[in-house]
C-alpha positions, 0 to 999 in steps of 0.5 A, a space after each residue: 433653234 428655239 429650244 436651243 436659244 431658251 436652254 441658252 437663256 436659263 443656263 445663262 441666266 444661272 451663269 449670270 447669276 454665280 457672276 453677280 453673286 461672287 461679284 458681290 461676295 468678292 466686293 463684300 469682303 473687300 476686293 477691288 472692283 477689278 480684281 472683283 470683277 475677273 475673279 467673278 469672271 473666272 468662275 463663271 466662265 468654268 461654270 458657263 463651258 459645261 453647262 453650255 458643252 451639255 446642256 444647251 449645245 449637246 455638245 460630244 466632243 471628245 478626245 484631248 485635243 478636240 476637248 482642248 480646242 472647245 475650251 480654247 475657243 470658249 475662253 477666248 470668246 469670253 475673255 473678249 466679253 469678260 474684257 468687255 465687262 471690266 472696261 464698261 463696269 470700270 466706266 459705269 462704276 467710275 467715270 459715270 457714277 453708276 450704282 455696282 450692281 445695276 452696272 453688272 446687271 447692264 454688263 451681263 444684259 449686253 455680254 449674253 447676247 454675244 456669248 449666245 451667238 459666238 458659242 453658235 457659231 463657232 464653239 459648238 456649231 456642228 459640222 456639216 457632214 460632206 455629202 457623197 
């Protein structure tokens, strides 16, 4: 489990930082923070699924539709948190004043935590085998 949570972190952490990076390259150019905040989300996610699929869950899943069901699941998790992120960056950012990128960074701090355990315990988690 040990090995699992840090192979999480570091996987999350480069996941963390694609989102922060293409949010700031998406708020460069001149997107709104919004559509910045989602376009960010998007990428990362895709980047998130497989890195997540091979290398911190092992995951073997195989045949269409099984494949179709992890992604489903892994996407509906983090849009949940992808929701997540748009309304308190939207709060921090606007209502609150908050400087964008401490506000993302906060974002990120407070999503991973339910990512980890949502993809444990549902995504990935592997089946138990019956017992004979």
């Amino acid at each position: 489990m040990i090995k699992k949570v840090f192979s999480f972190i570091v996987w999350g952490l480069a996941t963390t930082a694609l989102n922060v990076g293409f949010f700031l390259l998406f708020r460069h150019i001149g997107v709104p923070l919004t559509p910045a905040v989602i376009l960010a989300w998007l990428l990362s996610v895709t980047f998130s699924y497989f890195a997540n699929k091979k290398m911190v869950f092992h995951d073997k899943t195989s045949g269409f539709g099984a494949i179709i069901k992890s992604m489903l699941l892994f996407y509906g998790s983090r849009a949940f948190s992808g929701l997540m992120d748009v309304v308190l960056m939207n709060v921090f950012v606007k209502v609150l004043g908050w400087d964008e990128l401490v506000a993302k960074l906060i974002n990120e701090v407070l999503v991973s935590a339910f990512n980890f355990f949502f993809c444990f315990l549902v995504v990935f988690r592997k089946k138990k085998q019956k017992e004979n």
